[in-house]
C-alpha positions as CSV (number, residue, x, y, z in Angstrom):
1,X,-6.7,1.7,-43.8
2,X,-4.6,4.2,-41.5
3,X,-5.6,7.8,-42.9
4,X,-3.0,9.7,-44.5
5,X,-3.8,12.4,-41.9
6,X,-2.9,10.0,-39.1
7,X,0.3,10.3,-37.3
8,X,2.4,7.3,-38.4
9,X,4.7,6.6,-35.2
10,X,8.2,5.3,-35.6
11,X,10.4,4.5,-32.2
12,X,13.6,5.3,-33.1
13,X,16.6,2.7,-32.0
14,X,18.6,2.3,-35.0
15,X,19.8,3.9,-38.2
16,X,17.1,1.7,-39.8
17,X,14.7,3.4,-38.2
18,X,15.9,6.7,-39.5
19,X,15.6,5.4,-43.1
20,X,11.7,4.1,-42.3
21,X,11.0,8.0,-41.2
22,X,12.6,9.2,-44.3
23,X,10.0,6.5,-46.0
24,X,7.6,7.4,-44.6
25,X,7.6,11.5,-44.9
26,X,8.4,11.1,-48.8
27,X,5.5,8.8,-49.0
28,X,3.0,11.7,-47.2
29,X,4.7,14.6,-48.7
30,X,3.5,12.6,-52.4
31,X,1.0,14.7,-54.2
32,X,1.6,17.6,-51.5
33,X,4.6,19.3,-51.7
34,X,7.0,20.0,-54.7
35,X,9.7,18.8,-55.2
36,X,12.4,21.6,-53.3
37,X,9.7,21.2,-50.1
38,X,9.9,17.6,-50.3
39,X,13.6,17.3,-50.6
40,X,13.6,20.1,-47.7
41,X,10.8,18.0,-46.1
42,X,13.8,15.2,-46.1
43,X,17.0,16.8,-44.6
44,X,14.5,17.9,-41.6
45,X,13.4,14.2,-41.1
46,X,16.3,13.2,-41.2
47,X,18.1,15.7,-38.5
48,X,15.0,15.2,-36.6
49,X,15.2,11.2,-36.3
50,X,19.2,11.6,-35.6
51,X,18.3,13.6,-32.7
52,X,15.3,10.7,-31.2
53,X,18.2,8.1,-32.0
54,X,19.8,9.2,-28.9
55,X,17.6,9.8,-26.3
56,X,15.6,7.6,-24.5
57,X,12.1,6.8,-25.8
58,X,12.5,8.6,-28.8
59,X,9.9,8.8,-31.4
60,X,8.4,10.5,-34.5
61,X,4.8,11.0,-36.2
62,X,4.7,11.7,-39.7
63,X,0.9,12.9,-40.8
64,X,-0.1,14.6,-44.3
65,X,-1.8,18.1,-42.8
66,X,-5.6,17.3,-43.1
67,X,-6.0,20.1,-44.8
68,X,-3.4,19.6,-47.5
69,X,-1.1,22.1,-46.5
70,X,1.8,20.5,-46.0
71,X,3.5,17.3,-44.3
72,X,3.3,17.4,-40.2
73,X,6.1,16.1,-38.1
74,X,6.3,15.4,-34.4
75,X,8.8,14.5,-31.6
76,X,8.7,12.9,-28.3
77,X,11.5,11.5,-25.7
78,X,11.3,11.0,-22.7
79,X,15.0,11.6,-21.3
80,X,15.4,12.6,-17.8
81,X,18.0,14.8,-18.2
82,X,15.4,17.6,-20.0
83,X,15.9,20.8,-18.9
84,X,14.4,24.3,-19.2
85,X,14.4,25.5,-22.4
86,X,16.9,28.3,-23.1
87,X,15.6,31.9,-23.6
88,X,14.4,32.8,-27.0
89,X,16.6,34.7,-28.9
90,X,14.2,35.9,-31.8
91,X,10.4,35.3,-31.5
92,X,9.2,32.4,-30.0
93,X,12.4,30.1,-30.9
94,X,14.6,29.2,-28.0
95,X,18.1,29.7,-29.4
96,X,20.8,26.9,-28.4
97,X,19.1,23.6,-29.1
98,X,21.7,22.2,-31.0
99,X,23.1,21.1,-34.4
100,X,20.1,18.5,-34.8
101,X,17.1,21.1,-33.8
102,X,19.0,23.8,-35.6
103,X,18.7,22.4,-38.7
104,X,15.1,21.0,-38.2
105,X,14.0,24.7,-37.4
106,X,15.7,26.2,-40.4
107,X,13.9,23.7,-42.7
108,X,10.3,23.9,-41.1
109,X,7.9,26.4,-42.1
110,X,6.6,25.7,-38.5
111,X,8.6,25.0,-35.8
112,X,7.2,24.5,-31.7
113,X,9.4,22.9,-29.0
114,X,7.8,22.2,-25.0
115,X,10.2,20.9,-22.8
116,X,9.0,19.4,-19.2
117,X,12.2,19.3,-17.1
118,X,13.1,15.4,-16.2
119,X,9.9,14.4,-18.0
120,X,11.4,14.8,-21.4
121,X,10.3,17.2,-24.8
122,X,8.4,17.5,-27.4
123,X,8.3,19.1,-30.8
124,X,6.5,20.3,-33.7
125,X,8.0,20.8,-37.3
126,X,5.9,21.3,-40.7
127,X,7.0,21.9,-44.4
128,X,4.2,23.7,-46.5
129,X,3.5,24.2,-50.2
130,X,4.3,27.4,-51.4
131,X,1.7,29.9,-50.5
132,X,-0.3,27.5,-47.6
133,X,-1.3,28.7,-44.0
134,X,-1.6,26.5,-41.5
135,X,-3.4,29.0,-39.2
136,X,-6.4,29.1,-38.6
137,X,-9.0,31.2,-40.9
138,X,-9.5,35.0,-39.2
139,X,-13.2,34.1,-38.1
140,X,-12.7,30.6,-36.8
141,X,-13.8,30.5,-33.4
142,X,-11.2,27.7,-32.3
143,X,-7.8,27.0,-33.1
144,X,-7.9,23.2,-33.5
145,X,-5.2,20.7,-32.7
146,X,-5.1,16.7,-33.2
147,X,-2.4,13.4,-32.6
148,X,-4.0,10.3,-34.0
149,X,-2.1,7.2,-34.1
150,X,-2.8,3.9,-33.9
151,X,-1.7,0.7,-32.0
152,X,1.4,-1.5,-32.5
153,X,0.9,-4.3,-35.1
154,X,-2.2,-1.5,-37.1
155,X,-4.8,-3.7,-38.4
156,X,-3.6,-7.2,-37.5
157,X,-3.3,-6.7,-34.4
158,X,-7.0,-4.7,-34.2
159,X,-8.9,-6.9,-36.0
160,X,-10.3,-4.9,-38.5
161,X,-9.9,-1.3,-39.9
162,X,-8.9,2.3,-38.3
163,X,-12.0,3.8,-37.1
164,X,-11.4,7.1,-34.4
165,X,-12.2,10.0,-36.5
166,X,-12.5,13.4,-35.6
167,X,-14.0,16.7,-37.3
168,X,-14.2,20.2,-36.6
169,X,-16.0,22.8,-38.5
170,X,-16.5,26.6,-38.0
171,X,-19.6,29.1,-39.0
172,X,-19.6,32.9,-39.0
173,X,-22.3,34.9,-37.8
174,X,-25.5,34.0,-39.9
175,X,-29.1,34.9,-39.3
176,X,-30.0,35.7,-35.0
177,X,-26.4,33.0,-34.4
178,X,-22.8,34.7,-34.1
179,X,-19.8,33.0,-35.0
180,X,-20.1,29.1,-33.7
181,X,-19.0,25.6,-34.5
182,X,-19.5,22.1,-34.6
183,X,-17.0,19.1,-33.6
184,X,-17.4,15.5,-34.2
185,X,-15.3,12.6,-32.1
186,X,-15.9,9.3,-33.2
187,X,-14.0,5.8,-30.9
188,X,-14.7,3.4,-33.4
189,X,-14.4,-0.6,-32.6
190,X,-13.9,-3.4,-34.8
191,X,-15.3,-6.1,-32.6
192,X,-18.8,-6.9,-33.1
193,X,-22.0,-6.1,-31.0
194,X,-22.5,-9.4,-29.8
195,X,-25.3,-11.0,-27.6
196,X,-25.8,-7.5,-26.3
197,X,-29.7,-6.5,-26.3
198,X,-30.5,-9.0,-29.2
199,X,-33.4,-11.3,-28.8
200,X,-32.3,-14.8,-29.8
201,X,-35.9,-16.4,-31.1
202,X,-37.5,-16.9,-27.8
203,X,-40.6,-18.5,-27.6
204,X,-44.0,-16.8,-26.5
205,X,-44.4,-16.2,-23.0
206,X,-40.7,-16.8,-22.6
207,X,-39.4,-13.2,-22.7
208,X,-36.8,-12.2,-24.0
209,X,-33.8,-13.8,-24.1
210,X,-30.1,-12.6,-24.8
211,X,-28.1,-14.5,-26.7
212,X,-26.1,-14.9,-30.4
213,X,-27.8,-12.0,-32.8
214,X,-30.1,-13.2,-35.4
215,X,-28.3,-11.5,-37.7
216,X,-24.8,-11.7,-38.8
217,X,-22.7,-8.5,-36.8
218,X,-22.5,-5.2,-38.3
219,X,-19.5,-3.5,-37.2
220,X,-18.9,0.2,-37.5
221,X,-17.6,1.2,-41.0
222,X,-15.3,3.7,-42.7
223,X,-19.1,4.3,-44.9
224,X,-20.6,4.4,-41.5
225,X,-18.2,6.7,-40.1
226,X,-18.9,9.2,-43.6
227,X,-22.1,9.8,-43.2
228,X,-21.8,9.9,-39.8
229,X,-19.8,13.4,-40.3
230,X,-22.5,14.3,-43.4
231,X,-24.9,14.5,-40.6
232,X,-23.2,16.8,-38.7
233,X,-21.6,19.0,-41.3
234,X,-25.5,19.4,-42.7
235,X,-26.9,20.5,-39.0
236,X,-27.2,24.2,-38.7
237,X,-26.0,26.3,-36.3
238,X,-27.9,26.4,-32.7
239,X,-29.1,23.2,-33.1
240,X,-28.3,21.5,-29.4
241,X,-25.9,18.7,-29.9
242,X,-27.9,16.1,-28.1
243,X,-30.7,16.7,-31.6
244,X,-27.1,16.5,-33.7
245,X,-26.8,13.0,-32.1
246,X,-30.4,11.9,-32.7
247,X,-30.2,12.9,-36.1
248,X,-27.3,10.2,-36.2
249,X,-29.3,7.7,-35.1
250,X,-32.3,8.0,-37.4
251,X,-30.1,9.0,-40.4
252,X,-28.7,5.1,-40.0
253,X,-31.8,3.8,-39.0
254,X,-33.3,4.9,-42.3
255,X,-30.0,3.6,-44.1
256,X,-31.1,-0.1,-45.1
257,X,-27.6,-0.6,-46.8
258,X,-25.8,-0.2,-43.3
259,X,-28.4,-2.9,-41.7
260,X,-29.5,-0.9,-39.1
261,X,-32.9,-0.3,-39.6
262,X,-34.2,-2.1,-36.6
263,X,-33.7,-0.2,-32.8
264,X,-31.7,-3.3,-31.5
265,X,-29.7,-4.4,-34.3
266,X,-28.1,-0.6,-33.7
267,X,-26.3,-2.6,-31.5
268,X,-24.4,-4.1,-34.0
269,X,-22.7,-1.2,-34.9
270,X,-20.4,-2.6,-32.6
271,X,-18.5,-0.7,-29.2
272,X,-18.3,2.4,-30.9
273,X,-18.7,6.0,-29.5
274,X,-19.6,9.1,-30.7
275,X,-18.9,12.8,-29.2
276,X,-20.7,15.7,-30.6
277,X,-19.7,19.3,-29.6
278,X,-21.2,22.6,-30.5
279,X,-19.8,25.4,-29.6
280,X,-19.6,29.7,-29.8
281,X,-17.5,32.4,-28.2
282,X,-19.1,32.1,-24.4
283,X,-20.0,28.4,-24.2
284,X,-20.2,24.8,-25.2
285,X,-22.9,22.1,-25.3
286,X,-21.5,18.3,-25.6
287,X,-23.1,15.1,-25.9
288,X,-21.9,11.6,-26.0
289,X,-22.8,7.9,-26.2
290,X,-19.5,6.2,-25.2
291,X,-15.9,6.0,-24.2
292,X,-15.1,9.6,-25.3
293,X,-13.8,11.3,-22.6
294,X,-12.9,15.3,-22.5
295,X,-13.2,18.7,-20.1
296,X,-13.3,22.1,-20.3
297,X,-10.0,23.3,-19.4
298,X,-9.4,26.8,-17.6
299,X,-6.4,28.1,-16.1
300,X,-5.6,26.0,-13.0
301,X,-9.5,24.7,-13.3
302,X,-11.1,22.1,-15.1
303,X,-14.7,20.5,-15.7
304,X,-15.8,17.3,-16.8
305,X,-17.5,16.6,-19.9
306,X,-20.0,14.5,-19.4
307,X,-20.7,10.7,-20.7
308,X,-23.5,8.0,-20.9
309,X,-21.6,4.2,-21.6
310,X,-23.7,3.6,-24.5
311,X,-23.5,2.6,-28.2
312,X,-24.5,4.4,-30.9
313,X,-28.7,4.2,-31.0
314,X,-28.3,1.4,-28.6
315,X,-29.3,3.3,-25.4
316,X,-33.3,4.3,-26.0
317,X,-33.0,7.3,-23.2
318,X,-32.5,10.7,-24.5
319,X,-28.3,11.4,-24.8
320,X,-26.9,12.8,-21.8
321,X,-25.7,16.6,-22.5
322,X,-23.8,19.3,-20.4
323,X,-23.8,23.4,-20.8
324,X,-20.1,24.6,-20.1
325,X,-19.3,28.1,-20.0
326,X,-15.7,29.3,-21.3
327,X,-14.0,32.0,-22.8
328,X,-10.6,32.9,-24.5
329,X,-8.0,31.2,-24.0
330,X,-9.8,28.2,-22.3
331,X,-9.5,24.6,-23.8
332,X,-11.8,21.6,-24.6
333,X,-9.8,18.3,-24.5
334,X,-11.3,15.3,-26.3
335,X,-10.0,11.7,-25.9
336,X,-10.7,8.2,-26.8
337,X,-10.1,4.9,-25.0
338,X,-6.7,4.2,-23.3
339,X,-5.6,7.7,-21.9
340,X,-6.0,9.1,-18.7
341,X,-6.9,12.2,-17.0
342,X,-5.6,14.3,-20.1
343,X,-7.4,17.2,-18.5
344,X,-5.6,17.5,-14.9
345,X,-2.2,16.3,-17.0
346,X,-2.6,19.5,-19.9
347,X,-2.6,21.8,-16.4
348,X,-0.1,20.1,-14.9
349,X,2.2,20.3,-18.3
350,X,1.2,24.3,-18.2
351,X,0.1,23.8,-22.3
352,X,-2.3,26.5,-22.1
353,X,-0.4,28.8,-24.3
354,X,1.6,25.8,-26.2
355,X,0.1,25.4,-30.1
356,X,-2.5,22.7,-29.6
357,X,-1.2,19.8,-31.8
358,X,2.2,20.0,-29.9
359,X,-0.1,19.6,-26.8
360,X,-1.7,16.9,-27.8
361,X,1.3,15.4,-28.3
362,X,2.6,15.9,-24.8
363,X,-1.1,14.3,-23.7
364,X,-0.1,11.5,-25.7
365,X,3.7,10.9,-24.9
366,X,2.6,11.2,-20.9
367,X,-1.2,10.2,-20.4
368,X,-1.4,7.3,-22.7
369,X,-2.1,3.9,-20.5
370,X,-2.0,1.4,-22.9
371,X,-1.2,0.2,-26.7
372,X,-4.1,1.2,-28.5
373,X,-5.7,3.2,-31.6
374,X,-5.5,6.9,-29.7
375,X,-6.8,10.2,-30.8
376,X,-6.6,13.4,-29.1
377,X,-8.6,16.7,-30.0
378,X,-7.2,20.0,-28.1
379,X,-9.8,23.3,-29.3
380,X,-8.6,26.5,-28.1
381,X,-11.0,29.6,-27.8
382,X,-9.7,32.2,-30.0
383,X,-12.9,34.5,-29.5
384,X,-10.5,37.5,-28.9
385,X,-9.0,37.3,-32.1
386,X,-12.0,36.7,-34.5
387,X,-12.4,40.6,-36.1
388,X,-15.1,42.3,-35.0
389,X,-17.1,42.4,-38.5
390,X,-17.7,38.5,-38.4
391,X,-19.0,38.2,-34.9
C-alpha cells in the first residue's frame, strides 16, 4: 500500500482530473484537518489544478504531512514560456502570479513558488490544523525535505507493494555528543533474490553451484522495512553508521519470522538498498549497500556519497563509509533508483536557499529518467539557527 505520506501524482489534462485532485486531497485531509481547513484545503486544490490544466506537463502531489500537521500540496509544469519570478511585494511572496496562484496563496498556511525560466515552475502549498508548525523543532540540526511518489500503474504494474522509505530523526546535546542526527533511506524491490549466491544442492567435491534458491524467495517487507527503522531509531548517538548498518543485518539475521537467519538466504531479501546517515553541526558519516545515491552539496561544490552495489547482508565485506565535512547552509541529497545527477542539477537549479521539499520537487520534475517508485531526501544544515543552550 502507497503511504498516506506519499505524494499521490495526478497529470492534469482534463476537468476530470481536477475532480480526482479534489478526491484525492479530501481523502488525505480525513482524520487531519477540520472541517473549515478541509473545505479551505478544497478551494486551494482546486485553483491549484485549474492552473496545471493549462500548461504543459502539468501536475500535482497530494501527501498527508508525515507528521500530521496538515495536508501537503505540490506543483510542477514544465512550460517554456516561465519566466523570472516577479519581485516580492511582502515577505517572501512574489506579488502578480495571477488569479489561480492568488487564491492558492491566500488559502495555504504555507505557500513557496521556484520558477526556472524556459524550464518551467514549481510550487509548494500546505493547509494545517489549527495550532501546527510545520517547521522544524528550535534544536533540530536539519531542516528536512522529501517527494515520494510512485510509478504509473502503483502496485500492478510493480509487482508487489511500496517499499522506498525514508526516516530522519534529531538528538540534542546528551552526555560528551552535541546536537546530532540520524537518517534512514531505504530502495526497496519487490522482485525476488533469485539464483544470486544460493547454493542449489550440489554434490560433494562439486563446489558450489548457483542456481534456483532452496528456499522459496523472501522479498523485502513493509514488517521488514519496520524494524529496519526500530534499529536505527534505538542506536545512540556517535555510533558510526557503518555499526548502524551491521546492527541491521544481525537484527534480521536473528529474526526467524523474516527467514533470514542464514548469511546467504539474506539474499532473499530481494534488490533492496539501504542508506544510513549520521550526522552533527560540522560533518556527516554515510553508509550504504545499494542503489542509493546522494552528495554533499555546497555552494557551487559538491561531493559524492559513496556506495557499495550490494544487498542488504548479502555483501560479507565490511559496508563501505565516507567522512564529509559541511556546515550551514550546505545540503545532503538522497535518491533512489531512476534519477540522475540530482546533485550537479540542485546547483544548477540555484535551490540552496529554496525550502527543501519544493527542491525536491524540482529534482523530481527535472532529474527523473524513468517511470519508477522515486524518493528524494533534501537535509539542510541549520546549525546556525539551533540556540546556543542545546548545542
Amino acid at each position: 500500500m502507497f503511504p498516506d505520506h506519499g505524494h499521490r501524482r495526478i497529470a492534469v489534462a482534463s476537468p476530470d482530473d481536477i475532480a480526482t485532485a479534489r478526491r484525492i486531497a479530501a481523502e488525505r485531509a480525513e482524520g487531519v484537518l477540520a472541517a473549515d481547513e478541509a473545505a479551505r484545503l478544497d478551494r486551494l486544490v482546486t485553483a491549484l489544478a485549474e492552473h496545471a490544466l493549462g500548461l504543459p506537463d502539468g501536475t500535482l502531489l497530494i501527501a498527508r504531512m508525515r507528521s500530521g500537521a496538515g495536508v501537503e500540496c505540490l506543483a510542477y509544469d514544465r512550460d517554456p514560456a516561465t519566466a523570472e519570478l516577479p519581485a516580492p511585494s511582502e515577505g517572501d511572496a512574489p506579488a502578480g502570479l495571477g488569479v489561480a496562484l492568488e487564491t492558492v496563496r491566500a488559502q495555504a498556511d504555507r505557500f513557496h513558488i521556484h520558477a526556472t525560466p524556459g524550464i518551467g515552475s514549481a510550487l509548494l502549498a500546505r493547509v494545517l490544523r489549527p495550532g501546527a508548525d510545520d517547521a522544524p523543532p528550535a534544536d533540530a540540526m536539519v531542516q528536512t525535505g522529501s517527494v515520494m511518489v510512485e510509478r504509473s500503474g502503483g502496485e500492478a504494474a510493480r509487482g508487489g507493494p511500496f517499499l522506498d522509505h525514508w526516516f530522519v530523526s534529531c538528538a540534542t546535546a546528551r552526555g560528551g555528543y552535541g546536537p546530532c542526527g540520524i537518517a534512514l533511506m531505504i530502495d526497496g524491490d519487490t522482485v525476488a533474490g533469485g539464483n544470486a549466491g544460493v547454493d542449489a544442492g550440489a554434490g560433494e567435491g562439486e563446489g558450489e553451484v548457483y542456481g534456483p534458491p532452496r528456499y522459496p524467495p523472501t522479498v523485502m517487507t513493509p514488517g521488514v522495512i519496520r524494524q529496519v527503522e526500530t534499529v536505527v531509531a534505538a542506536t545512540v548517538p556517535g555510533l558510526p553508521a557503518p555499526m548502524v548498518v551491521n546492527a541491521i543485518r544481525r537484527d534480521l539475521k536473528g529474526r526467524p519470522e523474516l527467514g533470514l537467519s542464514e548469511d546467504k538466504t539474506l539474499a532473499q531479501i530481494g534488490r533492496a538498498a539501504v542508506a544510513v546517515l549520521r550526522f552533527d553541526a560540522k560533518a556527516v558519516d554515510y553508509t550504504a549497500l545499494g542503489t542509493v545515491a546522494g552528495a554533499v552539496v555546497r555552494p557551487q561544490e559538491l561531493t559524492a556519497l559513496g556506495a557499495r552495489w550490494a544487498m542488504i547482508g548479502f555483501n560479507p565485506l565490511a559496508p563501505a563509509a565516507v567522512h564529509l565535512l559541511w556546515g550551514p547552509g550546505d545540503h545532503v541529497v538522497l535518491y533512489t533508483g531512476g534519477c540522475a545527477r540530482l546533485p550537479a542539477l540542485f546547483i544548477r537549479r540555484d535551490l540552496r536557499t529554496v525550502e527543501p521539499t519544493l527542491a525536491a520537487l524540482v529534482l523530481l520534475r527535472d532529474g527523473a529518467v524513468c517511470d519508477d517508485d522515486h524518493t528524494i531526501l533534501v537535509l539542510r544544515n541549520r546549525a546556525d539557527q539551533v540556540p546556543a543552550s542545546a548545542a
